[in-house]
C-alpha positions as CSV (number, residue, x, y, z in Angstrom):
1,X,-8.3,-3.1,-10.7
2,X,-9.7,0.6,-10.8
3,X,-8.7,2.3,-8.5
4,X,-10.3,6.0,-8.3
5,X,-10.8,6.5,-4.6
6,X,-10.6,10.4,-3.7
7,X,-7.7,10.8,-0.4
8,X,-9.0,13.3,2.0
9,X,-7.0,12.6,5.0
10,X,-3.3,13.8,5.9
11,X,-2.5,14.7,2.1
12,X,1.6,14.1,2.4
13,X,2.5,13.0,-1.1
14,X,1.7,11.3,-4.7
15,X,3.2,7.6,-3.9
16,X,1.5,8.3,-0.4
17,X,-2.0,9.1,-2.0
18,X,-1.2,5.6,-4.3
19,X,-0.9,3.3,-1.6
20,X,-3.9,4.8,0.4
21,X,-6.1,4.3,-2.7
22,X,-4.7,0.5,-2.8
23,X,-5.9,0.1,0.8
24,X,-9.2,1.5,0.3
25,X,-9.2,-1.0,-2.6
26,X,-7.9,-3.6,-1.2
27,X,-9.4,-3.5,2.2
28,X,-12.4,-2.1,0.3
29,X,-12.8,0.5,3.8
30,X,-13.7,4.1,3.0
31,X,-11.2,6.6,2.4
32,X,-11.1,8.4,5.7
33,X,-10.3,5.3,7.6
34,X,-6.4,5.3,5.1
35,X,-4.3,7.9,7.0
36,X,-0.8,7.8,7.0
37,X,-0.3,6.7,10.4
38,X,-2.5,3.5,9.6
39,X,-1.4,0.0,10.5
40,X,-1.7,-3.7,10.1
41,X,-4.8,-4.8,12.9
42,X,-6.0,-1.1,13.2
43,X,-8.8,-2.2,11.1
44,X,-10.7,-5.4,11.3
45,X,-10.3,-5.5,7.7
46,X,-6.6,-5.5,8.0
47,X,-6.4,-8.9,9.3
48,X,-3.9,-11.7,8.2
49,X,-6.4,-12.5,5.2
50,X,-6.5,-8.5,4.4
51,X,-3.2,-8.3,4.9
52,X,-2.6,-10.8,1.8
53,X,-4.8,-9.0,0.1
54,X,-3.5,-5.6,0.1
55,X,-0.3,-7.4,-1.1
56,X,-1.4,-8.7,-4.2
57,X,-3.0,-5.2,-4.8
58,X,0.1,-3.3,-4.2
59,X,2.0,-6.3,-6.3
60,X,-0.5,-5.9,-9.3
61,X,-0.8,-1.9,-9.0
62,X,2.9,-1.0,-8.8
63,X,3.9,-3.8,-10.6
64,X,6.2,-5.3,-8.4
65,X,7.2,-8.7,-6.4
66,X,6.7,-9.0,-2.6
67,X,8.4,-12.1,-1.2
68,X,7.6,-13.7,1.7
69,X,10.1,-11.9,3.9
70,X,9.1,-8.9,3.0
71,X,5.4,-9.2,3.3
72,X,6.1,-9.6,6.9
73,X,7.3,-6.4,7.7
74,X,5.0,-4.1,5.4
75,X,2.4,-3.5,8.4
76,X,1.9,-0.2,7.9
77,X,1.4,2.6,5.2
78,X,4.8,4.3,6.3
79,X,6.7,0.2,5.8
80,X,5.1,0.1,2.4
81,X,5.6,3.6,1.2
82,X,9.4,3.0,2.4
83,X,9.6,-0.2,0.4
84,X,7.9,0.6,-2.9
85,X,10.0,3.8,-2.8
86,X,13.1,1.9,-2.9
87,X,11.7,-0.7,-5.7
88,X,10.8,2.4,-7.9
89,X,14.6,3.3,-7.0
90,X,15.9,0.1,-8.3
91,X,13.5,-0.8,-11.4
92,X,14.5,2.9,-12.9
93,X,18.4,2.1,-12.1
94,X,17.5,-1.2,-14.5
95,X,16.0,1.0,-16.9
96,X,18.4,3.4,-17.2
């Protein structure tokens, strides 16, 4: 996965900018359609079956595993940017 998608709208943070460029990815929309304030079902692409999707790209990209509860409630960029903040958290508290 390559993921070298410029983020143009509502610049906020690094790990922000990362999961944008996964949706773009993952959605395969263009750039300006991944704010911050973006949702599950705001695009058509983001449907149950680009839902999955963007799953398994944030699961490959941040190397991390979703389970199925989870997945359920990561339905917007702010849900995942909470989450995968967290899991960086707690894999660098392993590492340490």
């Amino acid at each position: 996965m390559t993921i070298d998608h410029p983020i143009v709208p509502n610049r906020t943070d690094q790990l922000t900018e990362k999961i944008q460029a996964v949706l773009v990815e993952a959605l395969q929309v263009s750039p300006e359609l991944v704010t911050t304030d973006l949702a599950f079902g705001d695009l058509p692409q983001w449907d149950s079956m680009g839902h999955m999707e963007v799953m398994m790209y944030l699961e490959q990209y941040f190397g991390i595993e979703i389970n199925n509860d989870t997945i359920a409630n990561l339905t917007s960029v702010a849900a995942i940017r909470q989450y995968i903040a967290v899991e960086y958290n707690r894999t660098e508290d392993n590492h340490a």
